[in-house]
N, C-alpha and C positions, 0 to 999 in steps of 0.2 A: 939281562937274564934274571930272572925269579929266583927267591932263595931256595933253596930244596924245601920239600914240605917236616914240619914239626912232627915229628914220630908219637907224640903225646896226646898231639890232635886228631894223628889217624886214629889212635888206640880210643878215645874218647868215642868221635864218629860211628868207632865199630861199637860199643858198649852201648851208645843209645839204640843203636839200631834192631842189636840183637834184646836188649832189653822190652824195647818198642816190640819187636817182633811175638816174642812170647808172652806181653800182657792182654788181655780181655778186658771184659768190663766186669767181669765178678772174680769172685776170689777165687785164687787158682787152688789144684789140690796140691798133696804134698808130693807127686809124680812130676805135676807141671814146676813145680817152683824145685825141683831139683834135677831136672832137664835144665831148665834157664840159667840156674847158678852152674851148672857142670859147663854151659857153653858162655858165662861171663868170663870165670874163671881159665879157661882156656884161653880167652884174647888175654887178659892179664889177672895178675893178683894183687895189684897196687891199689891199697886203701885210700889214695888221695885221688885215682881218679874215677874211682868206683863213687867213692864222695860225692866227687862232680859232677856225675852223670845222676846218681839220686836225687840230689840237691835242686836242681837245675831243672829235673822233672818236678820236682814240687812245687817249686816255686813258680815257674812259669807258664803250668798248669793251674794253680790255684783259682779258682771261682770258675774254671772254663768249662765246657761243656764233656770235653776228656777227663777231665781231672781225675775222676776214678780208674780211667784205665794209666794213668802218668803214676797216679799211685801205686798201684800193681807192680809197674816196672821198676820203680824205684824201688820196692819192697826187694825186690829181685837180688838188686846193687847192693840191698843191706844185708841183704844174708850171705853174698859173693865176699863180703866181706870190708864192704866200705866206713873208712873210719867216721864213727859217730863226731868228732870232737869237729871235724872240718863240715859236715854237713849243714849245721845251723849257716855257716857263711855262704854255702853256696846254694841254700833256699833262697836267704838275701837275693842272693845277684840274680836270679834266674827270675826273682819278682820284680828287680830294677829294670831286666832284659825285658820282661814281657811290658813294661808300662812305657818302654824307648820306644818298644816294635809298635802298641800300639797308637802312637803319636802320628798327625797325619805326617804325610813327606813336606820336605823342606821345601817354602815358600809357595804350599797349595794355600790358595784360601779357602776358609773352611766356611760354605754357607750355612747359614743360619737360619727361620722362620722369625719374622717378624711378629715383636708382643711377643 
């Protein structure tokens, strides 16, 4: 039997989701970014995983074709209230994440062009 699920991680899932939900690709106004913080806030008020969810959008959006709207969102999680001080670590990890995902699968060979 499966272990129950991590309540930490559902809470995560819902903050990307709703953050995802509410960003654009331009900058929102001061209506839209306090609609999105009033429904972060309501899934939780925990600076560490507001962190997470920012961080995480930055980083493993960075150079992508989203990256402006990942930034939006994350904007979101910083005004919800996400601690500054854990963010810089979990830009890290979300750039380490997005350079794993992009790696081909395990034991494809990856062709080449000859010269």
């Amino acid at each position: 039997m499966p272990p129950p699920p991590d309540p930490d991680r559902i809470l995560v899932a819902q903050l990307f989701g709703t953050a995802r939900h509410h960003a654009r690709y331009q900058e929102p106004t001061e209506a839209e970014t306090a609609a999105a913080v009033a429904e972060l806030q309501a899934i939780t008020r925990r600076p560490d995983l507001l962190a997470e969810v920012a961080g995480i959008l930055i980083g493993a959006h960075a150079g992508k074709l989203d990256e402006a709207r990942a930034r939006v969102a994350a904007g979101f999680c910083v005004a919800a209230g996400a601690d500054p001080e854990d963010l810089e670590w979990w830009v890290a990890t979300g750039r380490e994440r997005r350079a794993l995902a992009d790696l081909p699968p395990f034991g494809m060979k990856v062709l080449g062009h000859p010269g």
